[in-house]
N, C-alpha and C positions, 0 to 999 in steps of 0.2 A: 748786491755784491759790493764787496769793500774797493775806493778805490785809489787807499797810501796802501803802499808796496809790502810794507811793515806787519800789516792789517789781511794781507791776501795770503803771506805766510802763515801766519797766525789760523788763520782758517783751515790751509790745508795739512798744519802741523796737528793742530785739535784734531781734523779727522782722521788722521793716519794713528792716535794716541786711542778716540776713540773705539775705530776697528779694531787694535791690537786688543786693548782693556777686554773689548765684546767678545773677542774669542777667548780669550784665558777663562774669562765667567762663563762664557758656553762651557768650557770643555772640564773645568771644575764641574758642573752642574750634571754633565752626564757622567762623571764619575762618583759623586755621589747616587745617579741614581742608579748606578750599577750597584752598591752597597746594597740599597734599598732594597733592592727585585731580590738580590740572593740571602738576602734576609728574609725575604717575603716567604723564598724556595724554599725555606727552611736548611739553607747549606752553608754552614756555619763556616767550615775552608775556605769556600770562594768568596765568601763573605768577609773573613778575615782580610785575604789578598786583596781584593776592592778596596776592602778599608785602606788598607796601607798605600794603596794609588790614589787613594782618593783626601789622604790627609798629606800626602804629597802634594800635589797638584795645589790644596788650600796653601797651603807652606810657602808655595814658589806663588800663587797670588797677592799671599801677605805681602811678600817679599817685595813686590813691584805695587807694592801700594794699592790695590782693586780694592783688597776686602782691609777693614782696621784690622789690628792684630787682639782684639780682644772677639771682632766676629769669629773672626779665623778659629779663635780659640774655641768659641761657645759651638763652632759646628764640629772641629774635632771630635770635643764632649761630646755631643749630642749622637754621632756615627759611634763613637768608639759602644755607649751606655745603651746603642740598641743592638749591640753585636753580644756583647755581653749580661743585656737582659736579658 
């Protein structure tokens, strides 16, 4: 354990930056794999909906810095071209 005052902050700043970061990619993650499964279903509707929650959610990651905004992009593509393949 750190022990300049500067340095303890610093610690519990990182890990409250962490935790947040770790839920936003948790919960981007299970909305992409909502996309996934109703694709799978072969149920193109809810598939669609998904998608648009789930390129939300990348959007407000980008936004807050998690994902680059070139990932951000290449997983948009990626969701949008297996709804529409």
């Amino acid at each position: 354990m750190a022990n300049i005052k500067s340095a303890k902050k610093r610690i519990l700043v990182n890990q409250k930056k962490a935790a947040r970061n770790k839920s936003i990619k948790s919960s981007t993650k299970t909305a992409v794999k909502k996309v996934l499964a109703a694709v799978e279903a072969g149920d193109k509707a809810q598939a669609s909906e998904a998608c648009r929650l789930a390129v939300k959610a990348i959007d407000q990651a980008a936004s807050k810095g998690i994902f680059h905004k070139n990932n951000a992009s290449r997983k948009k593509s990626q969701l949008t071209k297996l709804i529409n393949g």
